[in-house]
MINURO-465861 format. One record per residue (C-alpha): x, y, z. Coordinates in steps of 0.2 Angstrom, whole numbers, padded with zeros to 4 digits, always signed. Example, Ala and Ser with C-alpha at 12.3 -4.5 7.8 and 13.67 -1.06 7.14 Angstrom:
2
+0062-0022+0039
+0068-0005+0036
END
This chain:
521
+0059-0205+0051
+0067-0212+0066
+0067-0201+0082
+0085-0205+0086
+0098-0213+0076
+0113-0219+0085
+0129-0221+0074
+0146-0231+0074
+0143-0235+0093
+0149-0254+0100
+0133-0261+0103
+0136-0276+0119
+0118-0283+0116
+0116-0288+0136
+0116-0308+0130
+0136-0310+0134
+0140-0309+0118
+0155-0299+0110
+0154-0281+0105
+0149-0277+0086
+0148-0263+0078
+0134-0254+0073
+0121-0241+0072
+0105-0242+0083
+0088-0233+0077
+0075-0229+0088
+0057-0224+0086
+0042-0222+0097
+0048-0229+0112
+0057-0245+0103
+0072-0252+0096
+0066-0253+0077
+0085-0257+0069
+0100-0263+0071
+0113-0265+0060
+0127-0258+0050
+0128-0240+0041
+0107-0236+0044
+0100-0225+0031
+0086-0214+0035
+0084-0198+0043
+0082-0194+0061
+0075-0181+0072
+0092-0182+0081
+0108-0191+0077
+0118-0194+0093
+0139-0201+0086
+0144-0215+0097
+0161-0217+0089
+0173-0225+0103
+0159-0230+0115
+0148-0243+0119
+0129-0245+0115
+0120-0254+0129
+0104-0260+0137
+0100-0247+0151
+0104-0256+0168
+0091-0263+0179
+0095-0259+0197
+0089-0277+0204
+0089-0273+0223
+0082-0256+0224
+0071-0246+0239
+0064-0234+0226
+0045-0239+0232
+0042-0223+0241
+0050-0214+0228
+0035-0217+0216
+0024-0205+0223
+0036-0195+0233
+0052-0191+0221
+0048-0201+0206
+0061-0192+0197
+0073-0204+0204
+0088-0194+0197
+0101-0205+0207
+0095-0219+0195
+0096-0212+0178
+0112-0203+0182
+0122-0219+0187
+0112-0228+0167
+0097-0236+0179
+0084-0235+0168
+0071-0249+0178
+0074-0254+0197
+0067-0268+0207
+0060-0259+0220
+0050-0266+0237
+0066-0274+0244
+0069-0280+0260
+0052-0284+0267
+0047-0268+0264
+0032-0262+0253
+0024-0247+0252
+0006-0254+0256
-0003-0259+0265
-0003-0249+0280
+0002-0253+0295
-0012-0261+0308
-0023-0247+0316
-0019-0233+0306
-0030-0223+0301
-0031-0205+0293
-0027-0193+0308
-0011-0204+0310
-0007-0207+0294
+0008-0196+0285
+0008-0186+0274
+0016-0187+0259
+0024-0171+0253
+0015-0162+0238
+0003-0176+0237
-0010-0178+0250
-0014-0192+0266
-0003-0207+0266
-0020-0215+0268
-0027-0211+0250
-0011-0220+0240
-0004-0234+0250
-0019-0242+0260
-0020-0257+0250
-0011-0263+0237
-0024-0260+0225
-0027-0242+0229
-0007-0241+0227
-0004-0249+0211
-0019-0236+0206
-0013-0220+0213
+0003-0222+0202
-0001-0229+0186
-0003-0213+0177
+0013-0204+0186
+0027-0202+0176
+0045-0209+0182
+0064-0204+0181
+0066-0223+0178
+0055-0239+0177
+0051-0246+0193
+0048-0263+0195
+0038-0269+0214
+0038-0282+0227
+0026-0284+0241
+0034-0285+0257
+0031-0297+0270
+0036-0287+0283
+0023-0275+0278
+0010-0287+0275
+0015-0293+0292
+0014-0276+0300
-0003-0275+0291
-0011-0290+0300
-0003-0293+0317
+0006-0279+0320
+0025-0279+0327
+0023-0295+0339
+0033-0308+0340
+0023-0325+0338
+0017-0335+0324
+0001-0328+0314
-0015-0338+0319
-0024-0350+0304
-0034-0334+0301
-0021-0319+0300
-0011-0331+0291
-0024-0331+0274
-0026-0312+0278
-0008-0312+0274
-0010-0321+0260
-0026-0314+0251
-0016-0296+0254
-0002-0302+0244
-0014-0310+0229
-0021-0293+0231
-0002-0284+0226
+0000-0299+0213
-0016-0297+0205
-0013-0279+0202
+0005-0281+0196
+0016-0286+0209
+0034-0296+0202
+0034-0305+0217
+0039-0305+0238
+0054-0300+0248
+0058-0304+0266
+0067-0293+0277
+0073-0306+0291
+0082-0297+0301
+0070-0281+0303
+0054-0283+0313
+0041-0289+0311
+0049-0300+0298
+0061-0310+0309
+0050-0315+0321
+0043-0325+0306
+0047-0344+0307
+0051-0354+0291
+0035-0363+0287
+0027-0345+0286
+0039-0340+0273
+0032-0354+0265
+0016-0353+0263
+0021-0334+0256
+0032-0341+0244
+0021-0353+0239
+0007-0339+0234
+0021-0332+0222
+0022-0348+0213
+0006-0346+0209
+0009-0333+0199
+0028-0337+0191
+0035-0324+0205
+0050-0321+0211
+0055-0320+0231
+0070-0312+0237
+0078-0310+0254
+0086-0301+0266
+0092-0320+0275
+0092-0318+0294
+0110-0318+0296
+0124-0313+0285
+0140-0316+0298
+0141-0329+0310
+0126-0340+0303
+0127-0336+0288
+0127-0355+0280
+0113-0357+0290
+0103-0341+0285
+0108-0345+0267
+0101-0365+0269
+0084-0358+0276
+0081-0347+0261
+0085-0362+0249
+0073-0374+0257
+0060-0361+0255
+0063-0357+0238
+0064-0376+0235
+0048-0380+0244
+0037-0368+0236
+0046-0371+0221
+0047-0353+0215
+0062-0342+0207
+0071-0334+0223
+0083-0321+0223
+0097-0320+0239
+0096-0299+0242
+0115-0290+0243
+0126-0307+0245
+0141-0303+0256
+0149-0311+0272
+0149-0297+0287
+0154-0295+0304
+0170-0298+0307
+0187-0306+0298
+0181-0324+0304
+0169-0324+0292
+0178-0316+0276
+0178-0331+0262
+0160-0340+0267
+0154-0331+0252
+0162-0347+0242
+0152-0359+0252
+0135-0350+0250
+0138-0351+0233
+0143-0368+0231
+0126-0373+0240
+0117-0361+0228
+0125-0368+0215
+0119-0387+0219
+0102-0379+0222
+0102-0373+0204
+0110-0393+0198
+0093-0401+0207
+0083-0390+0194
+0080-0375+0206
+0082-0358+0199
+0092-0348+0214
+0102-0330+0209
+0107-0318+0219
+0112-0299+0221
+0126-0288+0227
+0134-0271+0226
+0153-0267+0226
+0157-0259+0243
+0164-0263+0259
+0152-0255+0270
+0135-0260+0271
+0120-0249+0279
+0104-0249+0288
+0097-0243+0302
+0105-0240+0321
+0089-0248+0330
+0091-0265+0318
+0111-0266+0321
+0113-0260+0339
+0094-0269+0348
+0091-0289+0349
+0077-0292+0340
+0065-0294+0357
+0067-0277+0359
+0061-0274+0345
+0046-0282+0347
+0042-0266+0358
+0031-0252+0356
+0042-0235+0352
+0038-0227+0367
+0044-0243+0378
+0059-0245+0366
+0064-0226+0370
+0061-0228+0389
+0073-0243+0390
+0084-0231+0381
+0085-0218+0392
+0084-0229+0409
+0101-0232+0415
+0099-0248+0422
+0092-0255+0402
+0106-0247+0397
+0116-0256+0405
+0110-0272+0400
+0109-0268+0380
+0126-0260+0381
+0132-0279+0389
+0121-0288+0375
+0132-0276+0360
+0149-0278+0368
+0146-0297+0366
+0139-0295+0349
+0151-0281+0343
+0164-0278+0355
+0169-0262+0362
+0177-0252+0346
+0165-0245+0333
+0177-0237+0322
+0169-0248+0310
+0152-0237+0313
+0150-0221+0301
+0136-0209+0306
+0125-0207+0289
+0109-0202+0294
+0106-0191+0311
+0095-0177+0309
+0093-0173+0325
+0112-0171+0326
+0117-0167+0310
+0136-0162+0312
+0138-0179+0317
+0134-0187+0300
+0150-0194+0292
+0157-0196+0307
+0166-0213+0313
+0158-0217+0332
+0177-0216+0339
+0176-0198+0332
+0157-0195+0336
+0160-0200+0355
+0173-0189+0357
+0163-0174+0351
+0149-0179+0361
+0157-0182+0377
+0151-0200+0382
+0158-0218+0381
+0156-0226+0363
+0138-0235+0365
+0131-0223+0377
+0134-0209+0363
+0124-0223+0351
+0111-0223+0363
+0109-0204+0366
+0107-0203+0344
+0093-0215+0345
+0085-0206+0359
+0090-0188+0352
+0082-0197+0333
+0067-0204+0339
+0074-0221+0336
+0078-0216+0318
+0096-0213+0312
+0107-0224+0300
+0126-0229+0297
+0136-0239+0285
+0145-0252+0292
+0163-0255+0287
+0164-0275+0288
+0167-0283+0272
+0182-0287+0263
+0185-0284+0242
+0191-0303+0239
+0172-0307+0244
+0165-0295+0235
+0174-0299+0218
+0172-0318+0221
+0151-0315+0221
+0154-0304+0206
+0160-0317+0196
+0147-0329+0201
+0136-0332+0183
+0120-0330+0190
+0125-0314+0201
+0115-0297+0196
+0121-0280+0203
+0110-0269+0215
+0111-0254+0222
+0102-0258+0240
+0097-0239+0239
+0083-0228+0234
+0083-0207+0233
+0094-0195+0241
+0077-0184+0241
+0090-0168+0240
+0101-0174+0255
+0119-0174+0255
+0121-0188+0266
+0120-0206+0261
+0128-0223+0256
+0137-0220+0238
+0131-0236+0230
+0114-0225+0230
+0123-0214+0216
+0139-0223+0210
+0135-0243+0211
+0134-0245+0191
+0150-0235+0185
+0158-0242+0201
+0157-0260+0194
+0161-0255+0177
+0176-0245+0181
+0184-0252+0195
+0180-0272+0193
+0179-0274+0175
+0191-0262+0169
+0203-0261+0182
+0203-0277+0192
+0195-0289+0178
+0184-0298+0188
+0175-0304+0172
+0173-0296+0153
+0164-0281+0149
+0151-0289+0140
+0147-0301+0154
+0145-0286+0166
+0132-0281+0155
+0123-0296+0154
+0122-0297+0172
+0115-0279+0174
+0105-0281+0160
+0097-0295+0151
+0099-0307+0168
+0088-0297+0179
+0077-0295+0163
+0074-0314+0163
+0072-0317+0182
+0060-0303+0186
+0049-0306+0169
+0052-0288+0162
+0050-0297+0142
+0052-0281+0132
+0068-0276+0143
+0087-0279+0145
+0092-0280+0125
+0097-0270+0112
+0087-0280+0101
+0074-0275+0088
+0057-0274+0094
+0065-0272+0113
+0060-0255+0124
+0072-0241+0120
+0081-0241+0137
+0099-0239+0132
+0115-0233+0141
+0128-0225+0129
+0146-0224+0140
+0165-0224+0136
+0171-0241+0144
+0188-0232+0146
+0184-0219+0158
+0167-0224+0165
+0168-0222+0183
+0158-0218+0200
+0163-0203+0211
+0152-0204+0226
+0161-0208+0241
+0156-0210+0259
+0160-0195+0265
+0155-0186+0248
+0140-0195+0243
+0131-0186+0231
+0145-0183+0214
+0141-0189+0200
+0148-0205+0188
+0161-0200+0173
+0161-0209+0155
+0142-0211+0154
+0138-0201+0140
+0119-0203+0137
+0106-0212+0146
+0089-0216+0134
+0073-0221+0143
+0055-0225+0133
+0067-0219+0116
+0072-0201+0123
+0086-0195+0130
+0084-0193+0149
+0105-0189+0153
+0118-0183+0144
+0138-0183+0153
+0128-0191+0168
+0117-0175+0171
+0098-0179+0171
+0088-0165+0162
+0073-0168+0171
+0064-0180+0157
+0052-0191+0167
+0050-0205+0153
+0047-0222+0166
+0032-0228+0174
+0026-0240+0185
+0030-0258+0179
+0017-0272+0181
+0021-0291+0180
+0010-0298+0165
-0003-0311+0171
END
């Protein structure tokens, strides 16, 4: 007896390849048939007439590596069809701890217990979640700006002979236990104080193992060619699969239409023998932190309580207010308030509108959020153009990400965390044909498979894991916007994870069927 039979759907297979008809049996976690008119009974039959049988999607840039152990339900993934994210993006791990902490200044991590306990090392890590049970699969990366953090702390200088092989034996640590590879984060700190032969050496630990690196490249305006050349010659000198994180060309209208260059340089990479992909998601807007955007990277490189001094000393004011106008000018409509706890009826809100609220001169107001925030707050970031983002789309080696973790119950963030998938499906395949359906499927599905090594994911073939989206390619479609994050995608009609239904009309029913993935050695 099969646990679910799926009849009369249009299975699109994730290898680019037409639709076909047919019916998709599934049994104890795998896909045992597929074929045409299935006999045999089934502890649930689920009709797909009309719609489309798929692999479930792999979310290949994700931040879900917190999410593990503090919201492993991850119902922002299933809900959108993610049934297995890439997480550890960015530079950023969840171990090892950053240098000097210890357990009185640890966090806590809600329902769970001392930061100290889970996240320590990568080992005690990969330990402390094996056994909890997921919303959807998560894939990790170590980050370097973690492993950075871990060793030197946040200076800016080059890692002695010695800090340099601590940095490397903690990054066999993560791969030896499961890691899929490294990402950078190189316009964060500690990460971009890194210079290029570090990023090497890191790499070259990866290719070790068959990993894969993946970047946040130092610049994605102005220098972007140059950002993107660095990030090739380290992929090609440590000779390792590389992934370029969320692909676009920001900053200002100057720089709209470099995505076609960047491409064409990946492109030659790939010709020389090199494997090179990269990521993206479909919005204009683009989000991180205010501290990252808004502070050159030497101030960064400060303790906290130097950093919020400056900020509430006049005369330092002064000078980073100088340093932003000539990096961004003096309008920040293009600056939406996501995140501000400390002044919550501010999230949402463009700058122009928050600094009339708040009754100061545009970056002054910036200045007083970061104060008021503890040097926390975020906002998306409304400086891309839709020609950019269709041109990467259609690039063949380009996989689809949504560059976003858990809302955690919040009804603030950036809507690719809850509408990436159906947006692609809906508005650039259906409605503005960027490519065919079955390509767009290949490229959330059996490409990210492939590059990141999950062998038993990203096809509806026999024998493969049970992770399936059912959804009507006619009406899919996201409806999470950036001032109404949190509403759910229309058209998908099931979501399967480990062979059991997890979503059905994009609503997760609180099934926890994923786990904690670990590269095979």
């Amino acid at each position: 007896m099969f646990d679910i039979l799926i009849k009369n759907g249009k299975v699109i297979d994730g290898t680019g390849s037409p639709a076909y008809l047919s019916d998709v049996a599934v049994k104890d976690g795998k896909i045992v048939k597929v074929g045409r008119n299935l006999k045999g009974e089934a502890k649930e039959v689920i009709d797909a007439s009309g719609l489309v049988v798929t692999p479930g999607f792999i979310d290949s840039h994700a931040h879900s590596e917190y999410d593990i152990l503090y919201y492993p339900a991850q119902p922002e993934k299933i809900e959108q069809g993610i049934t297995t994210s890439i997480g550890g993006q960015c530079g950023g791990s969840a171990s090892p701890l950053p240098k000097g902490t210890t357990r009185e200044t640890a966090d806590i991590i809600p329902g769970v217990g001392n930061e100290m306990d889970y996240f320590a090392t990568p080992t005690m890590m990969f330990d402390s979640v094996k056994d909890v049970p997921q919303g959807a699969n998560t894939a990790l990366l170590m980050g370097h700006s973690t492993i950075r953090r871990a060793v030197i702390g946040v200076e800016d200088r080059k890692p002695t002979p010695e800090e340099m092989e601590q940095m490397k034996a903690i990054l066999r640590e993560g791969m030896d236990n499961g890691a899929f590879g490294l990402s950078y984060g190189l316009i964060y700190a500690p990460g971009c104080y890194a210079d290029t032969e570090e990023l090497v050496e890191m790499a070259k630990v990866v290719a070790e193992y068959n990993g894969v690196i993946a970047a946040h490249i130092r610049s994605e305006g102005n220098r972007l060619a140059a950002a993107t050349a660095e990030f090739i010659n380290v992929a090609k000198s440590a000779n390792v699969r590389a992934v370029l994180s969320h692909h676009k060309a920001v900053t200002s209208m100057e720089n709209w239409g470099k995505v076609n260059h960047t491409i064409a340089m990946m492109d030659q990479c790939n010709a020389e023998g090199y494997e090179i992909y990269c990521d993206v998601y479909p919005y204009d807007a683009s989000h991180t932190s205010l501290i990252t955007t808004f502070t050159p990277k030497e101030f960064r490189a400060r303790t906290k309580e130097e950093q919020l001094k400056d900020l509430k000393d006049p005369e330092k004011r002064a000078e980073l207010r100088k340093w932003n106008v000539q990096e961004w000018g003096t309008n920040l409509d293009w600056v939406q308030i996501a995140l501000c706890d400390a002044i919550p009826e501010y999230k949402g809100l463009r700058m122009t509108e928050v600094a009339k609220l708040h009754g100061k001169e545009e970056y002054e107001t910036l200045f007083d959020i970061l104060v008021a925030n503890n040097l926390g707050g975020t906002a998306c970031y409304f400086t891309m153009c839709d020609a950019d983002i269709c041109t990467v789309l259609r690039w063949p080696r380009a996989m689809i990400g949504t560059d976003g973790g858990s809302v955690r119950g919040g009804t603030m963030c950036h809507p690719r965390t809850i509408g990436t998938f159906p947006r692609v499906l809906g508005r650039y395949v259906r409605e503005k044909g960027v490519t065919s359906l079955p390509e767009m499927i290949r490229k959330m599905t059996a490409m990210p498979a492939a590059v990141y090594g999950l062998k038993s994911k990203g096809l509806v073939w026999e024998g493969m894991d049970a992770d399936l989206c059912i959804f009507d390619p006619d009406k899919i479609i996201d409806r999470s916007t950036f001032t109404d994050c949190i509403q759910k995608a229309e058209g998908l009609n099931y979501v399967l994870v480990s062979g059991e239904v997890v979503v059905k009309d994009a609503v997760a029913n609180g099934k926890r069927k994923g786990k904690v993935l670990r590269r095979e050695n």
